[in-house]
C-alpha positions in Angstrom: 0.0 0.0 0.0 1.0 3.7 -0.6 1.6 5.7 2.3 2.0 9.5 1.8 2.7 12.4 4.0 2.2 16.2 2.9 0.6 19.1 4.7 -2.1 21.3 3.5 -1.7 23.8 0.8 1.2 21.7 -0.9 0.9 21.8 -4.6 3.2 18.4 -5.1 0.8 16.5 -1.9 -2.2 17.5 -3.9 -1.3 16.3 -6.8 0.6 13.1 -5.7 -3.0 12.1 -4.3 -5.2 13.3 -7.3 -2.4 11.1 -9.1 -3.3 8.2 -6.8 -7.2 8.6 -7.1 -7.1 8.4 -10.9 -4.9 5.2 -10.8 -6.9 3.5 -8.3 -4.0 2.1 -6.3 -5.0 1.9 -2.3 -3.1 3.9 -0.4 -3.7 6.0 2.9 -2.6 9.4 3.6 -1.0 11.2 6.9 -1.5 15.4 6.6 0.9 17.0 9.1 -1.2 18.9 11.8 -4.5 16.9 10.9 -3.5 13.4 11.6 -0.4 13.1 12.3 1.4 15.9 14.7 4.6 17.5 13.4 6.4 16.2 16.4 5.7 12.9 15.7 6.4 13.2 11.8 9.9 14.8 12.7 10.3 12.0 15.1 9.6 9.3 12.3 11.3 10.9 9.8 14.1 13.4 11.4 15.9 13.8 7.8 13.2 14.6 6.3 12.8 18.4 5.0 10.2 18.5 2.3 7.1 16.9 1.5 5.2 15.0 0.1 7.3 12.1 1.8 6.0 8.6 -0.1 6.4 5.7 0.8 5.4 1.9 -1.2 4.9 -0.6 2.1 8.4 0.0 3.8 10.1 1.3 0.6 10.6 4.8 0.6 9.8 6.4 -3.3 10.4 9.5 -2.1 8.2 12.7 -3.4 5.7 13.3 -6.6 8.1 13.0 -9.6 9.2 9.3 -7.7 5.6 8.4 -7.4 4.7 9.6 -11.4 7.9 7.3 -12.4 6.6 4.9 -10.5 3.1 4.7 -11.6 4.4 4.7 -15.2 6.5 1.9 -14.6 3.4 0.2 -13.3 1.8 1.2 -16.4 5.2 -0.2 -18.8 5.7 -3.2 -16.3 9.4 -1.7 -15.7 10.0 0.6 -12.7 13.3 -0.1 -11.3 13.4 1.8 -7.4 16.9 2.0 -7.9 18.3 3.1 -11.0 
C-alpha cells in the first residue's frame, strides 16, 4: 500500500493524491497537523525536509516526480526503485 505524508496547501501533496485517485491504487494518507502531529512526523522521519514524503509498504519512493515514475513503470511493467 502507498503511504504519503504532505501538509495542507502543498501543490506536489495535492497532486501526488489526485495522481493516486485516478490510478486507483489503495493507499492512505498522513497530513501534518491533521493526523499526524509534526512532532511525531519529525520524530519518524528526522531527515526529512520536504514533503510530500511517499512511501510503497516499507520502501521509501520518495516525493511526486518518484511516485509519477513509478506509476508509469506500473503502467510499462518496468519501474526499477533504484536506478
Amino acid at each position: 500500500m502507498i503511504t504519503v505524508y504532505g501538509k495542507q496547501n502543498c501543490g506536489f501533496c495535492t497532486q501526488a493524491i489526485n495522481l493516486l485517485n485516478t490510478t486507483g491504487l489503495d493507499y492512505q494518507k498522513f497530513i501534518i497537523d491533521e493526523n499526524i502531529s509534526r512532532e511525531e512526523f519529525v520524530s519518524k522521519f528526522p531527515d526529512v525536509r520536504t514533503v510530500p514524503l511517499i512511501y510503497n509498504d516499507d520502501q521509501r519512493l520518495g516525493g511526486y516526480q518518484q511516485l509519477k515514475e513509478y506509476v508509469d513503470g506500473l503502467d510499462r511493467n518496468e519501474y526499477n526503485p533504484n536506478p
